[in-house]
Each structure stands twice: as structure tokens, then as C-alpha cells.
N, C-alpha and C positions, 0 to 999 in steps of 0.2 A: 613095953620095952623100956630097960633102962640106961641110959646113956651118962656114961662116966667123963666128965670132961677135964686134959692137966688146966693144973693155975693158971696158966697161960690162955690157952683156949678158953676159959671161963673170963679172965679178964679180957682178950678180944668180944667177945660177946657181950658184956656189960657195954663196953665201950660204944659199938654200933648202939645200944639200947640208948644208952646218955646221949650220943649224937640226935638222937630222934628219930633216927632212919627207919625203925623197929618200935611197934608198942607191947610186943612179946617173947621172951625165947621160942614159944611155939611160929610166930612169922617170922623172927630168923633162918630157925632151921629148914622152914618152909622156901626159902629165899632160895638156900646151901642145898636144898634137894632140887628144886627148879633147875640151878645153874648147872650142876653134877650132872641131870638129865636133858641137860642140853647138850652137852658137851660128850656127852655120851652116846644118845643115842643117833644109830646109823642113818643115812640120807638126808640129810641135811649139812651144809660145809658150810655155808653165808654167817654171816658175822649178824650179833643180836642185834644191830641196827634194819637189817636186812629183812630178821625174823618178823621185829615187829613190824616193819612196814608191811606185810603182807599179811598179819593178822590186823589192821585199820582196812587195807583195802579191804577184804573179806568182810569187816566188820561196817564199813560206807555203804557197802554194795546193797544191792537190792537184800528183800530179808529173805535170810535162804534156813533152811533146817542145818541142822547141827550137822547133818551127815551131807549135806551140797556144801557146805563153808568148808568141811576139811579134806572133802574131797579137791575142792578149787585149791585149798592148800599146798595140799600134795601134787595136784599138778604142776601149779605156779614151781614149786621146789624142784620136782623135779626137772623142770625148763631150768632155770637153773644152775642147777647141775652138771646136765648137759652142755649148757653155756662155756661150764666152768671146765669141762673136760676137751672141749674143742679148743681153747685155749690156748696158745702156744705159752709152752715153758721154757723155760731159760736154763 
């Protein structure tokens, strides 16, 4: 795939590279998809502080298989959720 970047978007992306935050355009954009598929995809609403902390818990816990860590995920999440929908709004 070929990706056309304007001047601009190509100078932000040096920029993050110069800052040092990035030692690649390939981990930038790797960055820019993670964030995109956060932010997109459905059942999940908690904020990235949130997210991660439940990927540490999962990751402290006892060693569990790849499919017991994101099933405790999804649970965790959707407790959550739920939390978040009992909620009084304003």
C-alpha cells in the first residue's frame, strides 16, 4: 500500500520523529492505527488511562493464556460500562 502524505502531514511526522518519540514512520503510523482503533472500536468508553490499567492488572495477575487475560478484559470492561450506564446524567 501506498500512502501519499500533504507537506504538512509529512512535516508533522518528521517532527514527532525529531522529538524522539518515534524511531520509525512505520511506529508512527503504528501509533495513528492503535489510537484510530481505540477510539473506534465498539464496548469500550473509559479513557486510555483506564484502558491501561486493566491491561497491568491482567498483566500482574496470575499467568493466565492469551484467551483467560482478554476474556478477564472484556469482562472487567464490560463491568465498566455498565457502571458507566447506571450513572446519573445531567
Amino acid at each position: 500500500m501506498t500512502i501519499h502524505l500533504t507537506p504538512d502531514q509529512e512535516e508533522r511526522l518528521q517532527a514527532v520523529m525529531r522529538r524522539g518519540a518515534y524511531d520509525s514512520v512505520e511506529d508512527v503510523v503504528e501509533a495513528a492505527l492503535a489510537a484510530v482503533e481505540q477510539r473506534t472500536l465498539p464496548g469500550f468508553a473509559g479513557t486510555q488511562a483506564e484502558l491501561e490499567a486493566l491491561v497491568l492488572e491482567g498483566m500482574a495477575s496470575e499467568e493466565l493464556s492469551e484467551s483467560e487475560f482478554w476474556n478477564r478484559v472484556q469482562k472487567r470492561t464490560e463491568s465498566l460500562l455498565a457502571e458507566y450506564d447506571r450513572a446519573p446524567r445531567s
